[in-house]
N, C-alpha and C positions, 0 to 999 in steps of 0.2 A: 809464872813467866808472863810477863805484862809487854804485848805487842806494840805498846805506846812509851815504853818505855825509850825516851831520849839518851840517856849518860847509854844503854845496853847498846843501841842502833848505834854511838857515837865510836864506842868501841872497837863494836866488831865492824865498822869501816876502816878503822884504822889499820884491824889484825888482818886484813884483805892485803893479801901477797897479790901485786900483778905486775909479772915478769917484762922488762923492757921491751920494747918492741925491737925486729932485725934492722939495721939500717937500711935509709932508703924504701923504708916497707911500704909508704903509702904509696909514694911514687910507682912500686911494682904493681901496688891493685891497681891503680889508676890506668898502668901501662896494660894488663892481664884485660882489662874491660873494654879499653879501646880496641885490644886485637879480636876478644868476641864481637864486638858489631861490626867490625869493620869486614867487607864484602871479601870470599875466599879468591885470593887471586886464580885467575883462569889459564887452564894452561890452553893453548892455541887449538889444538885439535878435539879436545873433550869438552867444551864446552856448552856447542848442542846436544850432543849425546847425554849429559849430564842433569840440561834442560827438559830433555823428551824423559829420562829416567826420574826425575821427580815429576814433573807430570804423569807422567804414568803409574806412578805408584802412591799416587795421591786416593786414599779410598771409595772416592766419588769414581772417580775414572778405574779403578780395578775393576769391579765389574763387566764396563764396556770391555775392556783391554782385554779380560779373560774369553769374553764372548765374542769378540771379535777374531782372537788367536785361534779358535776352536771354529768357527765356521771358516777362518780361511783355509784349516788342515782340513775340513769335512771336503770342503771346491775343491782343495789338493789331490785326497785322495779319487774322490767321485773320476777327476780329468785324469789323473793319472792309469785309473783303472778302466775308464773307456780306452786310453791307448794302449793298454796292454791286451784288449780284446779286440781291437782292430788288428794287430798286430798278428795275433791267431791267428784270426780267421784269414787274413791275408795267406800265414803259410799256410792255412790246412788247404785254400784255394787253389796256391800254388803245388801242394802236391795233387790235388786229386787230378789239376788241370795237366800240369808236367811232370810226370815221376821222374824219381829219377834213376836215370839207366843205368849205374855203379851197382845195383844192388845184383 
């Protein structure tokens, strides 16, 4: 079999079955390509939120984002647990200072 053969390659172009194309088919890709670049419509209320959540899960800014969410639950807890130990000592205060007379 001789790869330079012209009458073989003339051939087998001709034995090449290629099925009609759908109607209107180009038009559809045409149509298909403009609806990918074209900008997602916004719905009114989600559109910062949408904003901050790609931004934020852009892998440059995960990092921050993860380390920023984890020290403000550290302040969270740290504040939350001085006031629940203010809060003791206020009652144990209150009882040593005024018992109470019901018992």
């Amino acid at each position: 079999m001789n790869p330079d053969d012209t009458k073989l390659s003339t051939l087998l172009r001709k034995s090449r079955v290629s099925p009609p194309l759908p109607p209107r088919f180009q038009e559809k890709v045409w149509r298909r390509i403009e609806d990918a670049e074209a900008p997602a419509p916004s719905v009114p209320g989600l559109s910062w939120l949408d904003a901050l959540a790609a931004l934020v899960l852009r892998p440059r800014f995960a990092y921050a984002t993860v380390t920023a969410l984890a020290l403000a639950g550290i302040l969270l807890g740290v504040y939350q647990g001085a006031q629940t130990a203010k809060q003791n000592e206020q009652a144990r205060y209150l009882a040593l200072v005024a018992p109470n007379p019901l018992r």
